[in-house]
N, C-alpha and C positions, 0 to 999 in steps of 0.2 A: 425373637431376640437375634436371631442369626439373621435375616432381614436387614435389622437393625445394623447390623457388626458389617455386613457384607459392602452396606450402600456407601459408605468413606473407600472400602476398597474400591467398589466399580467408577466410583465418580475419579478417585487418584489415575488408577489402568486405562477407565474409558475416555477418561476428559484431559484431566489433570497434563500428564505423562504425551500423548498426542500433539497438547499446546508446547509444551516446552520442547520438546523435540522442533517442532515446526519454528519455533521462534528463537531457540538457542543456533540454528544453523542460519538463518536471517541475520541475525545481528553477529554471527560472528564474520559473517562476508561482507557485512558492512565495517567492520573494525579491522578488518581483513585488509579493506581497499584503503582507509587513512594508513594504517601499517607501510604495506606493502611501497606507496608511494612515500613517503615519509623516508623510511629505510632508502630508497632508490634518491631521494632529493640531501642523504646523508646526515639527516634529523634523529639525534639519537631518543628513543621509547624507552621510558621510565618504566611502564607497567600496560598490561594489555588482558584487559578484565571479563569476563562473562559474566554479569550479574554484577549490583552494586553493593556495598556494606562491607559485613565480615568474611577476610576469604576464609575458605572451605577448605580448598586445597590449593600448591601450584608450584611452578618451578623458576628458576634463572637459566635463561638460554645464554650463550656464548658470551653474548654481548654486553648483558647485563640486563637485560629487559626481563620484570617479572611476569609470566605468564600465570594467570590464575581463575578458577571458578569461585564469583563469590554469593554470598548467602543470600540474596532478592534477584530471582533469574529473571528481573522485567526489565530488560537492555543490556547494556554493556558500554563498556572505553575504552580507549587511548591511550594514556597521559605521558606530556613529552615532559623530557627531563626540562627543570623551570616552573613548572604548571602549578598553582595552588591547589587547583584541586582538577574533578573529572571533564571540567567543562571547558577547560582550558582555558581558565583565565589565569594571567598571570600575575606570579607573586612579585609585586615590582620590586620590592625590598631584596628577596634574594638574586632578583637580575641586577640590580645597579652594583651587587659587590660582585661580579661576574668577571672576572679577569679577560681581556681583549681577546688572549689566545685560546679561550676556552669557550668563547661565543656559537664559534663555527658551528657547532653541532644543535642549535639550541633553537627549538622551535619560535621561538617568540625573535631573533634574531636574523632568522631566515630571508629570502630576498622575497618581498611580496606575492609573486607567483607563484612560488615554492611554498608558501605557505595556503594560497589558494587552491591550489592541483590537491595538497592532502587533504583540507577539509572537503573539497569534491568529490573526490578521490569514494570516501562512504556509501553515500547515493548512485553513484554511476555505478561502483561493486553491483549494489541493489538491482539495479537494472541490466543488467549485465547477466547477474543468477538467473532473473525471470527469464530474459531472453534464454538462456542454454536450457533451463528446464522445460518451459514452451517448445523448443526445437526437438527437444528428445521427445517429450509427449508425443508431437505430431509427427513427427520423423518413425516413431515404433509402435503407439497405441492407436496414433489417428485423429484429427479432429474431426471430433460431430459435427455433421452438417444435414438440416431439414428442408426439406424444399418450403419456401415461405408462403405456402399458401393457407387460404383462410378456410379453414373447413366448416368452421360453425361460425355464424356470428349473434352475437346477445340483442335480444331485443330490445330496442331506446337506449343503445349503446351507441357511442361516440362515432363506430363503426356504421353501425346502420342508417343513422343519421348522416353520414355521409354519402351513404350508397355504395357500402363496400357489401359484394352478395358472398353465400357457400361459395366457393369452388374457385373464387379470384385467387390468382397470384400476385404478389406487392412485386415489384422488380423494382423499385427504387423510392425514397423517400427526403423530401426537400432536394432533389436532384441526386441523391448519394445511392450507386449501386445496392441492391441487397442481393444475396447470395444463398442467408439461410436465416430460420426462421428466428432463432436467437438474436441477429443484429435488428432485427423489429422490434426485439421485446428491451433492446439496450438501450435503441434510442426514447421510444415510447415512455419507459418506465421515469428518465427524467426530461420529459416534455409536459406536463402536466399544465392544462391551460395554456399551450401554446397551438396554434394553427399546426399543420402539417399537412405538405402538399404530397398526396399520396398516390404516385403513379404503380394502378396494377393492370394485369393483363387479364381479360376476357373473351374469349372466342376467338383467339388470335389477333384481337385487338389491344392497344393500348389507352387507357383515358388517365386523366389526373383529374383527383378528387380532394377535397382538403376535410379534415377531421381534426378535432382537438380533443386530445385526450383528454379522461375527468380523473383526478385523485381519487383514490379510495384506498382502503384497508384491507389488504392480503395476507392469506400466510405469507412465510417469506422461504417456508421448505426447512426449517431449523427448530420449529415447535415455539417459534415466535410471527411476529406479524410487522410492517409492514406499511408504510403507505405511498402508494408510487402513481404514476399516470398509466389508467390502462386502456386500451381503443376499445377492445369486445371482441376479439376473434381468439381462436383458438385451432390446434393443431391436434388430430388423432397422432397416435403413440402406435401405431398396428405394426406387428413386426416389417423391417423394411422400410417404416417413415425415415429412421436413421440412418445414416450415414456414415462410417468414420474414415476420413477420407489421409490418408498419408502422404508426407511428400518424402522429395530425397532431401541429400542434406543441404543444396541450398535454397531449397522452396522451403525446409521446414524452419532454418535461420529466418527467413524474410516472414512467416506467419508466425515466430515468435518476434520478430519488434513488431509486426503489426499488430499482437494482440499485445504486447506492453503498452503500446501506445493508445491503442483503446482505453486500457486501464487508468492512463494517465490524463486522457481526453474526459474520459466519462466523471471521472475525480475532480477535475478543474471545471466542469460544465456544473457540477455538484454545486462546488464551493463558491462558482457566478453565479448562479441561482437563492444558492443561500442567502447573500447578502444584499441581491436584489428582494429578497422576501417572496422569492416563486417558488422557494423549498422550505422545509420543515427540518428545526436542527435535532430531531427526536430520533434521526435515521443515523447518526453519526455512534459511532460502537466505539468500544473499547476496549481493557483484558478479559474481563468475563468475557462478553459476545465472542473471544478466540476460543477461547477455553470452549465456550460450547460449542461454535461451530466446527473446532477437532474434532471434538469429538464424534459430532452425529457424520462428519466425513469422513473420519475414519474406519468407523462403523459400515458405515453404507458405500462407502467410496474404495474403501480399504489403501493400501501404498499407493495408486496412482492418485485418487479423490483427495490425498493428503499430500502430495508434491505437489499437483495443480494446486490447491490453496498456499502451498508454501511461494509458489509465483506469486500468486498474486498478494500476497501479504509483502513480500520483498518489494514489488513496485510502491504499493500502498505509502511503507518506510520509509522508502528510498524519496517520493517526491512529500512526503511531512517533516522531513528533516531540512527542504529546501525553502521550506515557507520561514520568509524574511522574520523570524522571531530570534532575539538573542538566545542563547544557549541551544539552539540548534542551530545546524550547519548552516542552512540558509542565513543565522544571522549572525554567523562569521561571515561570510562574505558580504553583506551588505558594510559591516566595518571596511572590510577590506578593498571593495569599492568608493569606500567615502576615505582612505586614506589614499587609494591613488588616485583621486580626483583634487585634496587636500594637498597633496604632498605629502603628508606625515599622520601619524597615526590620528585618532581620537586622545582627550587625554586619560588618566587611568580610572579618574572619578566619573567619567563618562560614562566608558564601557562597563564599570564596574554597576552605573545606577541601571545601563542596558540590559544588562544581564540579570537584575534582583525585579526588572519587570518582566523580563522575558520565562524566569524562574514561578511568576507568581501567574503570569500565564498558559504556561504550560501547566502548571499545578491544577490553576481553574477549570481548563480544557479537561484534564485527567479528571477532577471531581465530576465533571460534567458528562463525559460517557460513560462511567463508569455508573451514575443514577438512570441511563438510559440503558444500559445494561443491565440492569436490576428489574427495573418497569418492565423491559421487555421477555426478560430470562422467566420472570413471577407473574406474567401477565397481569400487574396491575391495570 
């Protein structure tokens, strides 16, 4: 019975509590950065939310901006004074009784740049967090770096079939530097069924050899699974294979946008894949898979395992909220491209039908990881 009683506590402490921590500081720097520009472009903010629905709690700062936590901690808003509602579309009834002298401050009124820079503004936050948390990681903890060499390889493996032997070094793949054993396993894992020209080094020699990796079904390190392009070599772990290598503070700035940008490379390489049908969309996650994956990092990772994932969930955000869909950022600015290409805005019924598709796809997308989160969480 106590079992019983305990497992709602461990799963709230161990999972629960981990996700929201990691996700309420993501989304407040992404509301952070519309904010912060907004205010600076002289836009006055109606309310500036954590969580959507019934507030919880919250306060009125100076200005008049309500500041508050509310009761569904799965995102957060904005809302500029004008706004119908949180996705900032506008009430057009309440802007046409808008008095001339009262315009100025009024998001929807704004000079098209000024309204561009804020909705920007979100995403770049995002990338911005990864970048400083990356720098500090590698600036004080280190990054892991493994020398890329093959120490085993699978027999009738992608690898071997190439004639990649034990004891080869990869030094570069499709002409791209490697460095450490990890950027193998980045490119490989979405390569699946593609060639790859694989220059390694043998005896002090160099050859290039081409392999295609095969899909298959892995753990994935999370108590779920998996299926990615793998070649067949692998790396002993003996103390010393590791590396954690530091820089100062402007080496460690420059390997944090280098590794955002990987983030945001290997995302976009994802989602080309996908739609060419050389990727499977059963690998695409959603709140559960956070929820778990806090928590088994938290666990095993402890403070650092759980700020390294909070990077990379900030990039994650930060470039999903730029895909060209109404009611994400991204499909604010496509408006906003097509009104100064236009001259003049969309008309209301427009945006308005943009937005109740853009609404029913986002919905779908949500239904849709969230059943892949489930399969994969239950290992059906």
């Amino acid at each position: 019975m106590t079992d019983l009683l305990m497992q709602p506590v461990g799963i709230i402490t161990g999972y629960v509590i981990p996700a929201l921590i990691v996700l309420t500081v993501v989304v407040f720097i992404h509301e952070l950065g519309h904010f912060l520009v907004a205010r600076w472009c002289g836009i006055r903010v109606a309310a500036f939310s954590i969580g959507f629905g019934r507030e919880l709690f919250g306060f009125n700062d100076r200005r008049g901006t309500r500041w508050k936590v509310s009761l569904i901690p799965l995102g957060g808003y904005v809302r500029f004074e004008g706004d119908e509602n949180a996705a900032s579309i506008p009430d057009q009834a309440e802007l046409d009784q808008v008095p001339p002298e009262r315009r100025a401050g009024l998001f929807h009124f704004a000079a098209l740049w000024r309204r561009a820079a804020v909705v920007a503004a979100g995403p770049i936050a995002n990338f911005i967090l990864a970048i400083v948390v990356f720098a500090v990681l590698f600036g004080t903890v280190g990054k892991p770096m493994t020398t890329p060499r093959a120490d085993s390889v699978v027999a009738g493996s992608p690898a071997e079939q190439a004639g990649i032997r034990p004891g080869d070094r990869i030094v570069a793949i499709d002409g791209q530097a490697i460095e450490s054993f990890s950027e193998i396993q980045r490119i490989v894992t979405l390569s699946a069924g593609s060639p790859l020209t694989i220059t390694v080094e043998r005896g002090g020699e160099r050859m290039d050899l081409t392999a295609t990796p095969r899909r298959e079904q892995v753990p994935d390190g999370f108590g779920g699974t998996q299926r990615v392009g793998i070649l067949g070599i692998s790396r002993t772990m003996n103390a010393g294979d590791v590396v954690f290598e530091t820089f100062g503070p402007v080496g460690a700035v420059r390997e944090g946008v280098r590794e955002t940008w990987e983030i945001i490379d290997r995302t976009l390489t994802y989602v080309g894949r996908l739609f060419r049908g050389r990727e499977t969309a059963d690998q695409l996650s959603g709140p559960l898979r956070v929820v778990q994956v806090s928590g088994t990092v938290a666990s095993s990772g402890g403070a650092v395992g759980l700020v390294h994932l909070m990077a990379i969930l900030s990039v994650s955000i930060g470039l999903l909220n730029l895909f060209p869909i109404p009611m994400l950022d991204g499909g604010h600015l496509v408006f906003y491209a097509i009104e100064a290409i236009r001259g003049r805005p969309l008309s209301a019924r427009a945006q308005e039908l943009g937005f109740r598709i853009g609404f029913a796809l986002v919905l779908m997308l949500f239904m849709f990881v969230t059943f892949n989160d489930i399969v994969k969480i239950s290992g059906i």
